[in-house]
Every structure is written in C-alpha cells, then in structure tokens.
VOGU-3710 file (C-alpha; in Angstrom, 3 decimals, decimal comma):
1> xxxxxxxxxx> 52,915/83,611/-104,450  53,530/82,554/-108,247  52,805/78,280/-108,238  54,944/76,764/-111,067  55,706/73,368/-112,382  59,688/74,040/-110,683  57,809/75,532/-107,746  55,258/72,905/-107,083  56,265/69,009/-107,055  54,266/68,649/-110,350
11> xxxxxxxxxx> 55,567/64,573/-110,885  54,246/63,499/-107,944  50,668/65,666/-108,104  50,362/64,374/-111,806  50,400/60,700/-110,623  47,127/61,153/-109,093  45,819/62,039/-112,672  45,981/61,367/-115,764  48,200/64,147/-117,076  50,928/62,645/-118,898
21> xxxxxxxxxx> 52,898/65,692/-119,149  52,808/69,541/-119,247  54,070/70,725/-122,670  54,184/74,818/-121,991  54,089/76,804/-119,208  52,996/80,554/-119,087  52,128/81,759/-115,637  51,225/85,902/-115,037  51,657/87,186/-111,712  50,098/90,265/-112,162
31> xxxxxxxxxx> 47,144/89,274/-113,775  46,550/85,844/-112,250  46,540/83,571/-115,293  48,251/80,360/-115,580  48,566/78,711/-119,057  49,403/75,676/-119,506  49,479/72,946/-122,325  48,922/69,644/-121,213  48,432/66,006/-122,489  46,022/64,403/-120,262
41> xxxxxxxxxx> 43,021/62,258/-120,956  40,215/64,315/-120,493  39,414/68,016/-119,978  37,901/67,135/-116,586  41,023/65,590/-115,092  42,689/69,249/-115,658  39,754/70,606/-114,193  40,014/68,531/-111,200  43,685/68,919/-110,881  43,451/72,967/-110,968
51> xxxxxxxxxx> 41,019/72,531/-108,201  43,090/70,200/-106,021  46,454/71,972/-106,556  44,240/75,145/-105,649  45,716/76,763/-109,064  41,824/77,591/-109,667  41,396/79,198/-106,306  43,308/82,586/-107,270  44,410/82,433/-111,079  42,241/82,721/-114,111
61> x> 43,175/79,124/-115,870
//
C-alpha cells in the first residue's frame, strides 16, 4: 500500500500540526522511503506526524 498526500486526506491530518504545507513529494514503493519537503515549525512536529499517520511504521522517512 503506497500512502500519498492524494491518497491520504493530508489537509485535514496537517491541521493537527503545525505543517503549513508539503512542498515535494517523492514516495518509493519498492524501497520504502517517503520524501517529503515540508514547512512546518519544528522537526519534531514531522516526527510526530510520521508516527501518527503511521508513515514511520513501514517506510524509511
């Protein structure tokens, strides 16, 4: 199962953070990575976020 921004309701999972936006998205399937850019106000809110969204569960991030 590949999780992406179109795949995932991103807008409403962001509002629980503060990530203002995702700027680039790479995501590999294969090799379990997900690469983002994001503007957010702290590297621990992404943290948080790949935990919650369970991103960090299966994917390198």
């Amino acid at each position: 199962m590949i999780l992406t921004a179109e795949k995932m309701d991103i807008e409403k999972i962001t509002l629980n953070y503060k990530i203002h936006k995702i700027i680039g998205q790479y995501t590999s399937a294969l090799e379990h990575t997900f690469l983002w850019i994001v503007n957010a106000d702290n590297t621990h809110i992404i943290q948080q976020f790949c935990i919650d969204s369970r991103i960090a569960s299966f994917n390198s991030v």
